[in-house]
Structure formats: C-alpha cells, structure tokens
TORBA-508177 format. One record per residue (C-alpha): residue in one letter; x, y, z. Coordinates in steps of 0.25 Angstrom, whole numbers. Example, Ala and Ser with C-alpha at 12.3 -4.5 7.8 and 13.67 -1.06 7.14 Angstrom:
BEGIN
REC aa     u     v     w
REC  a    49   -18    31
REC  s    55    -4    29
***
This chain:
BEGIN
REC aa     u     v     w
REC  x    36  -174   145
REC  x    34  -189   142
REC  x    42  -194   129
REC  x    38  -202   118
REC  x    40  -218   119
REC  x    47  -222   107
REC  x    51  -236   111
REC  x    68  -240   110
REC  x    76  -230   106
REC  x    90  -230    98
REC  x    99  -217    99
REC  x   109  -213    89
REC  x   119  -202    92
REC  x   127  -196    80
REC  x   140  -188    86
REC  x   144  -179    77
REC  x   154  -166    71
REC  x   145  -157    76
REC  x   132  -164    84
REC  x   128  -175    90
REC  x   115  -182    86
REC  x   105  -193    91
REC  x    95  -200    86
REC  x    85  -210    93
REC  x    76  -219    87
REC  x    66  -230    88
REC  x    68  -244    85
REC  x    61  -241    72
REC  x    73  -231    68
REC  x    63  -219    70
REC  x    69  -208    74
REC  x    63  -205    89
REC  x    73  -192    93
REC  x    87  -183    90
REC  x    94  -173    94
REC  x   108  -165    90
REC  x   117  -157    98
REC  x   129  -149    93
REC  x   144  -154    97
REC  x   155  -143    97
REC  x   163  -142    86
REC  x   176  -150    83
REC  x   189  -142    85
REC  x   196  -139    74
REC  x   212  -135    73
REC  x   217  -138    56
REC  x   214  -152    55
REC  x   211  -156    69
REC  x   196  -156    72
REC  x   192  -162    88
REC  x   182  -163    97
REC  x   181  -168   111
REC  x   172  -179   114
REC  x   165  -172   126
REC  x   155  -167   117
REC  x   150  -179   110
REC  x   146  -185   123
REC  x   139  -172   126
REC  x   133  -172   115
REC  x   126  -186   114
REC  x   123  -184   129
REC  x   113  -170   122
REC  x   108  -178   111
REC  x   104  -190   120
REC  x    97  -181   131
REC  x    89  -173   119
REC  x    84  -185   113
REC  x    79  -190   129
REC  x    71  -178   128
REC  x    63  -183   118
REC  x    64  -198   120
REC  x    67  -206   132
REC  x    80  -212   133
REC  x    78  -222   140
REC  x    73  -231   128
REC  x    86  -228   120
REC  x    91  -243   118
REC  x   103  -239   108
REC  x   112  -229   104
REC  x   123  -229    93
REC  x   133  -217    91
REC  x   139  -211    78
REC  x   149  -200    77
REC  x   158  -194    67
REC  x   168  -204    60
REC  x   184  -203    63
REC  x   182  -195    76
REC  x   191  -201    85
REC  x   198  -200    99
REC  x   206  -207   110
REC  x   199  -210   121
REC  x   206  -218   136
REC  x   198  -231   140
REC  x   187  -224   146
REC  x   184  -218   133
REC  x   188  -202   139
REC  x   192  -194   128
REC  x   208  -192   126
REC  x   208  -184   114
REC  x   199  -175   106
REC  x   191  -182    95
REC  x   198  -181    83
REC  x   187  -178    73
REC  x   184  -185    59
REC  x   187  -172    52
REC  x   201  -170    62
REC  x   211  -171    50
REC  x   225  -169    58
REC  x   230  -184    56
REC  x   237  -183    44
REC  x   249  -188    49
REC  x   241  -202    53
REC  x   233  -202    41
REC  x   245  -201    32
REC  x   250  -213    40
REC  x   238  -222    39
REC  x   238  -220    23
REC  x   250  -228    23
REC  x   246  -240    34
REC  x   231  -239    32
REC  x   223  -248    20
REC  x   219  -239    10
REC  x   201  -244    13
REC  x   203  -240    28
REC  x   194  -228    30
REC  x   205  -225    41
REC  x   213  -215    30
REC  x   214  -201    32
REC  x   212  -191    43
REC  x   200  -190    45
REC  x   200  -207    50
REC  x   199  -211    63
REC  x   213  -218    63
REC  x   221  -206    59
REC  x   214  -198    70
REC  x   218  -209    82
REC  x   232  -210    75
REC  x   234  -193    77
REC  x   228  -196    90
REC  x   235  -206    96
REC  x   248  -199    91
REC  x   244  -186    96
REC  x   237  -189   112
REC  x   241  -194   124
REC  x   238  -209   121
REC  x   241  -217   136
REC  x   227  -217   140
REC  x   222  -218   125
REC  x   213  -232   124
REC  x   203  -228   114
REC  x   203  -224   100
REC  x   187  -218    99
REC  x   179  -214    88
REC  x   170  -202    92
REC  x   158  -213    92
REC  x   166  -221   102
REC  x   168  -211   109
REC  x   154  -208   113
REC  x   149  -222   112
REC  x   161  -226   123
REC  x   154  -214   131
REC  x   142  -221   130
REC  x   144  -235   133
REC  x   156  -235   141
REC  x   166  -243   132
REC  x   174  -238   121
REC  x   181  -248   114
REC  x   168  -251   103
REC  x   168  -241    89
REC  x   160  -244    77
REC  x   164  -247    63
REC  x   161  -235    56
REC  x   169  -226    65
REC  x   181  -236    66
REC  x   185  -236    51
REC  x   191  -223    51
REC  x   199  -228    63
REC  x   205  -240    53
REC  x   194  -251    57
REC  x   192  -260    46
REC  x   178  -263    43
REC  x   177  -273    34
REC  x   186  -282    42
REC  x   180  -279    55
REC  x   192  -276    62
REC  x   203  -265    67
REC  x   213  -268    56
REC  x   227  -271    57
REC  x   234  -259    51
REC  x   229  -251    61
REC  x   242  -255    71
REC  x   251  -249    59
REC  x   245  -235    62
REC  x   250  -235    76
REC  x   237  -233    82
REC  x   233  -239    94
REC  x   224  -248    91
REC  x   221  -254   105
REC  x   213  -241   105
REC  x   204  -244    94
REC  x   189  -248    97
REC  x   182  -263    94
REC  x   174  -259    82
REC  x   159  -264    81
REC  x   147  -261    69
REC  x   139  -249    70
REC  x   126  -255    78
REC  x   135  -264    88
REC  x   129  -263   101
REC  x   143  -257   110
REC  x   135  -258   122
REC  x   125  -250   134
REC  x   127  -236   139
REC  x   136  -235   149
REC  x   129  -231   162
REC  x   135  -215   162
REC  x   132  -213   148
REC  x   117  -219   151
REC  x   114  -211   163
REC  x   119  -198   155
REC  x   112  -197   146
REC  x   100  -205   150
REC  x   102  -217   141
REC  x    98  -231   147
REC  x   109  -239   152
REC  x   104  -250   143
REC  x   107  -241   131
REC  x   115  -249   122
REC  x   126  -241   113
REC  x   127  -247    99
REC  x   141  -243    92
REC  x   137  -233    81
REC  x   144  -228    70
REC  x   150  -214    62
REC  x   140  -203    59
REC  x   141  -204    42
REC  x   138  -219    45
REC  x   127  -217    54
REC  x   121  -206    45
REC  x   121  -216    34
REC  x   114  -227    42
REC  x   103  -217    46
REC  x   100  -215    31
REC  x    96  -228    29
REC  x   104  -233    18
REC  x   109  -248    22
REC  x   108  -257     9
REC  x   119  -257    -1
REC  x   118  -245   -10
REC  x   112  -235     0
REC  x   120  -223    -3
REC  x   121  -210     7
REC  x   125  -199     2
REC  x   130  -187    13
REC  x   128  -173     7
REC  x   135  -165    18
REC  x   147  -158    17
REC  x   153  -167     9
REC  x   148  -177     0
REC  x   148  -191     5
REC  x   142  -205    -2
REC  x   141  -218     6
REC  x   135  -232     0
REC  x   130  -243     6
REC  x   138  -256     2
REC  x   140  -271     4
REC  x   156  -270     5
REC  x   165  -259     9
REC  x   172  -251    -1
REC  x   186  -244     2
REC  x   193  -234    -8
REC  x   201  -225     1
REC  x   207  -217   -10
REC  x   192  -212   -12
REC  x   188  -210     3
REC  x   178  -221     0
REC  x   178  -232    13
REC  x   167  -240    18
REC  x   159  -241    32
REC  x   153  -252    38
REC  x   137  -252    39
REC  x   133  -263    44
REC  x   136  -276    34
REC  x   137  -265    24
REC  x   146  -253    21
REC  x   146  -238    18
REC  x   153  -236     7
REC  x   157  -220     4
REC  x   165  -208     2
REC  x   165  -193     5
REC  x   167  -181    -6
REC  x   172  -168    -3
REC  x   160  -163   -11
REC  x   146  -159    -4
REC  x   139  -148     2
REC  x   153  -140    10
REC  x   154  -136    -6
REC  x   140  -131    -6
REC  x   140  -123     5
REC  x   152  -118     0
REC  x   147  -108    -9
REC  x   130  -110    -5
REC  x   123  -110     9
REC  x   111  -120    14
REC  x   102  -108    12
REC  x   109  -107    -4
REC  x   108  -122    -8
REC  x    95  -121    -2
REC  x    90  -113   -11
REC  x    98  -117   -23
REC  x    92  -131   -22
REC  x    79  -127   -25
REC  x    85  -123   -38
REC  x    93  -134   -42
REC  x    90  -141   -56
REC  x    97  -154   -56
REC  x    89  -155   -70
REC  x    99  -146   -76
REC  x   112  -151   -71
REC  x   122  -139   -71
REC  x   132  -144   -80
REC  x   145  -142   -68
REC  x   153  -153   -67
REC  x   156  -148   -52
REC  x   164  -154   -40
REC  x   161  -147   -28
REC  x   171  -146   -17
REC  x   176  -136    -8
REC  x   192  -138   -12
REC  x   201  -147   -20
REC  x   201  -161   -17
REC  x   190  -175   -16
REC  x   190  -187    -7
REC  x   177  -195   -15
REC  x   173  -201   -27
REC  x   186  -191   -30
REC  x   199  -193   -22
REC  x   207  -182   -24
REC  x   212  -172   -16
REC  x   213  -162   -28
REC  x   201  -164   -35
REC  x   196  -151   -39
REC  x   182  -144   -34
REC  x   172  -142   -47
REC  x   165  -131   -44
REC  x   168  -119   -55
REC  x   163  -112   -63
REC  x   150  -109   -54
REC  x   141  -105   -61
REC  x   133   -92   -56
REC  x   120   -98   -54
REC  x   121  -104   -41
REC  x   111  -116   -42
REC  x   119  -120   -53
REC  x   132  -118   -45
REC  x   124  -127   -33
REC  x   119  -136   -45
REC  x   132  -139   -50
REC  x   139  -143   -37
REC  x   126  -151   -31
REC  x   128  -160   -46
REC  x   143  -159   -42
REC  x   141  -166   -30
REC  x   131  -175   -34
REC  x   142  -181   -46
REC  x   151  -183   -33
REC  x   139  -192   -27
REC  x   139  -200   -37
REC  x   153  -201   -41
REC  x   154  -206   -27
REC  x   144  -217   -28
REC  x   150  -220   -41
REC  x   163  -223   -35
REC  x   160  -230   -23
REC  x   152  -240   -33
REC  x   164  -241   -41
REC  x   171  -247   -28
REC  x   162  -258   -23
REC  x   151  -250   -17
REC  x   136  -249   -22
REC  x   130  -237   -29
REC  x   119  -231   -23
REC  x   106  -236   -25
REC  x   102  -226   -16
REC  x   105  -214   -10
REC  x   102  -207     3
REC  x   107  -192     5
REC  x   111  -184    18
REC  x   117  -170    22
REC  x   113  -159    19
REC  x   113  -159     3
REC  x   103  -172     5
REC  x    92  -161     6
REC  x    93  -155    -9
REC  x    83  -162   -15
REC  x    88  -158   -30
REC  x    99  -163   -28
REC  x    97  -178   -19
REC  x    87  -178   -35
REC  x    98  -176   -43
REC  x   109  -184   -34
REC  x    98  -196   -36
REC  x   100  -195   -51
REC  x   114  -194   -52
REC  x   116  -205   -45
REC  x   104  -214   -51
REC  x    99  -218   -36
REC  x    88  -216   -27
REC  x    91  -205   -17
REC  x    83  -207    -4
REC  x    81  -200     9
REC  x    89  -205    21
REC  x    82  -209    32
REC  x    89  -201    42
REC  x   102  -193    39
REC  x   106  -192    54
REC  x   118  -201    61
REC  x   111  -201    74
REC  x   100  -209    67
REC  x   110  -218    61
REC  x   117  -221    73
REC  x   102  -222    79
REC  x   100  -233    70
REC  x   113  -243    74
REC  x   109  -238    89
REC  x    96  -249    84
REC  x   102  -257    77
REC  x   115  -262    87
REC  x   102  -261   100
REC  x    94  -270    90
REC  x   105  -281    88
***
C-alpha cells in the first residue's frame, strides 16, 4: 500500500518510566503519526531503582519502524529526544554502558546528598537524591571507573546512539547534574564535590542542532543519513512545550499523581527550601514546584470507575465546608516545606461525594497556594492556565479550579512529550 505524502517530517521520541513514545509532524506542527511501546519495568531493591539502557534503544528502534508503516521515513528531516530528568549513567568513550541507569526516582545516595548540602549553593537544583550529581557521586564511588569517560543522562545516552558522539547534553537535563543555567556554564564548585568533572558533557539549549545520524543508527532503523539529531530536553519540560504555553504568565498545572504547578517567567526564580527551581525555556524560564497532594490520594480510598461516577455528582456551588489536605502520610515539599506537616483528611464524612468533594477543594487550595507563592518570589501569577494528567479531565472541577484561582483555564494543545520534543525537532532543523 502506497502511504500518504505529507511533505517534511519532524519526529519526537519521549523515553520514558514505563514507554517509549514518538510523535512525527509536519512543518505546520500537525501531528502526521505516533506510537508507544512498553519498556520493562525499573528494578527495584529499598531505595535503589535501575534499568539497563538495552531497552531504551530497543524501544525507539519499535516506535520508529511503527511510525514508517504509516508514513515514509525517508522525509523525516529532524529528530529531538526527551527522557526522564536525573536518570544517569557512566558510559566509556564509545558511549557503551558501564553501569545500570540509575533512575530519577533511585534514592540510595544519601550519603552524597548530604555532602552536597554543605558544598552546593542553596539555588542549585542539584540538592537531594533524586539529582543527577548525587546519582554520578554514588556512582563513581561505587564502579569500576578506569574506563569511565562519560557522565550520561538517559537522553544522552540515546542521542549518543544516534549520532555517534557523546559529549553534547541539554540544559534542562544538566541542571540536576549542578549545571548553572543562568550563567551558562559548568560551575566551579562542582571540583569540591570530587566529581570527575572531565566526564561532564558541553551543554547546549533544547532545539540546538547536535548533528546527522550516524550511519548504523540510519540504516537500522530506516532514517535518512541526512537526518539531523537536534538536542532535546526532559520529559516534564517537553510535555509543557507541547501545551503550548510560551509567553510570561502561562501556567501548567500537572494533575497526576502528584500535584505540580509550573509558570512561565522572564527571570528564574530559586527558593530551594521550597522545592521551587527554575528551568530554562528558551530566553524564558519555567518557574515551579511539586506537592505531595494529587490524585495517589484519590485512588487511595476511590477507583477511576468511583471518581467517575462521583464527578457527575459534584456541586462545586455548595462548597463542603472541609478545610482538608490530602496526602498519603506526614510530611510536604511545596507551597509547604515540612517534613511533618499533617495530612487533613478527617472526619470523612459518610457521603462519599462530599468525601471526594472536600479533598478535590483541598487540592485545589494547594493550586493556588502554590501560584501564590511563587508570585511572592519573583515569578508571574497565572494569567492562564493549562491542565494535564489525569485529573485535567473533570470538568467540575478544571470550572471551579478557574474560579479559585480568578484565571482563564484553557485546553492544552497537546499533553504528550513526544510532541513537545517533536516541536524542538522543528524548530533546532528550522535554524
């Protein structure tokens, strides 16, 4: 069967936790073709979660082939890669793996991350855990290092496998790894870690071309060799670019799991002590921070089928009274930073729409507490506001989110990283 001409095409490929995506679109941004395929799942031991990098190849190599069978690959002029933010791993100067990926929800480095609070400036977004630099630190303290030359993000990683060279990793990835943003530049207090830091990458913007597919990578999996790989970016970032906010004072709001806010601003904002750091977009920046709220406590006590058919019940015009705080256990990162703040969730009242009531308003307080905050400490308040994850689908509540917060909620125009990632893939071939 002949396919369809669709003239140049831009391909985004979104690696994530559990999938790998790809989006391809036209020059227009018109989404042209996808597909997903699952990744195994990460290993888990306590704190340690890994996976090899095997599989990410593997999967971008199923999602590319899908989308040729709809389109033809040869007009693919671009590609830009995003995948999770913090994943790292060494890698020797061919780029072959050395160690497992150490995944950004991996949380053994304690050790390092108690060392880094003492050396590292309190607006690095390289505190904690779950960053990048600890991650290398327990890494390079805990492998065979002779034949270590590179320090890799997972999105290095496959871009290296795409173009040959790995010595290029974006911004947005780089800054849990301690690069500093607003300076441009690896900073200085990274040698007073002890990290080797001959093994960190040259860092460039999301949307800077890296270079053309390397001729193994081309004839895998049916790319043209005059593909050029444009360096991409992390997947929270690329699903914020495919919603289309851009302009100072386009909010996002992610309803997942966890609650999480991010804002469009003209200067970065840094307040550690509130989980608050800033990501570079473009001449702007993403100014946010994550609560522990969010839909894990929903499905705590109701299922998808339950919510479903509580929400068609919901009165936002009679609020419920309950000053609530749902979460799971003790303890907040953003707008509160505490690690014993209490959960607010009692009594619960009988009636369970009021019970799912009560907690969807708790949330939505959160919301705007958070965009409170964040104004409070240089960045805009939203003048509007884009919702994705699962909970952006209640319309009840995205109604009375809008009023709470006295903004205009509007639909994204895509919710997927792939497309986001699809996007830079146009915009680094366009330059």
């Amino acid at each position: 069967m002949t396919k369809p001409t669709h003239g140049d095409l831009y391909l985004g490929i979104d690696v994530g936790t559990s999938g790998c995506r790809a989006v391809a679109i036209d020059r227009e941004g018109r989404e042209i073709a996808h597909a997903v395929t699952p990744l195994p799942s990460s290993r888990r031991d306590g704190a340690a979660v890994e996976q090899d990098s095997g599989p990410w190849w593997e999967g971008l190599t199923r999602v590319v082939h899908e989308v040729g069978r709809h389109v033809s690959l040869a007009h693919v002029r671009a590609l830009a890669v995003d995948a999770t933010s913090g994943t790292v791993l060494l890698g020797d100067a061919h780029g072959n793996a050395l160690t497992s990926a150490l995944m950004y929800n991996d949380n053994r480095a304690v050790q390092e991350a108690a060392m880094l609070k003492q050396v590292a400036p309190r607006d690095t977004a390289a505190h904690g855990t779950a960053s990048g630099l600890a991650k290398l630190l327990w890494l390079q303290s805990h492998s065979e290092t002779t034949k270590v030359r590179h320090a890799l993000h997972q999105a290095d990683w496959i871009v290296g496998q795409l173009c040959g060279s790995f010595s290029t990793t974006d911004a947005n990835n780089a800054i849990k790894t301690g690069y500093d943003a607003v300076h441009k530049r690896w900073p200085a207090w990274l040698h007073e870690t002890g990290l080797r830091t001959d093994w960190l990458p040259q860092v460039v913007s999301p949307g800077t071309l890296i270079g053309t597919i390397a001729l193994r990578a081309s004839l895998e999996l049916g790319l043209p060799p005059t593909l050029r790989i444009v360096a991409g970016t992390s997947d929270s970032t690329a699903a914020i670019i495919a919603t289309g906010a851009r302009a100072p004072g386009d909010a996002v709001t992610s309803l997942g799991s966890t609650l999480v806010v991010k804002v469009v601003s003209e200067v970065p904002v840094f307040a550690p002590e509130y989980g608050v750091y800033s990501q570079p977009l473009g001449d702007l920046w993403l100014v946010g921070g994550g609560s522990s709220s969010g839909g894990a406590v929903l499905r705590n006590y109701f299922n998808d089928e339950k919510m479903r058919a509580l929400t068609k019940e919901l009165n936002f015009a009679l609020p419920t009274g309950l000053d609530f705080y749902p979460l799971l256990a003790p303890g907040e990162r953003f707008p509160h930073a505490d690690p014993n703040f209490p959960p607010r969730l009692s009594p619960r009242p009988a009636d369970d729409r009021v019970f799912f009531q009560a907690m969807l308003e708790g949330i939505a307080r959160i919301e705007k507490r958070g965009y409170e905050l964040l104004a409070e400490l240089g960045a805009p308040y939203p003048s509007e506001v884009r919702s994705v994850g699962g909970g952006a689908g209640n319309g009840p509540w995205t109604q009375y989110r809008g009023e709470l917060l006295n903004v205009k909620m509007l639909t994204p125009a895509h919710q997927d990283a792939a497309y986001g990632a699809a996007l830079l893939a146009l915009t680094g071939e366009s330059e």
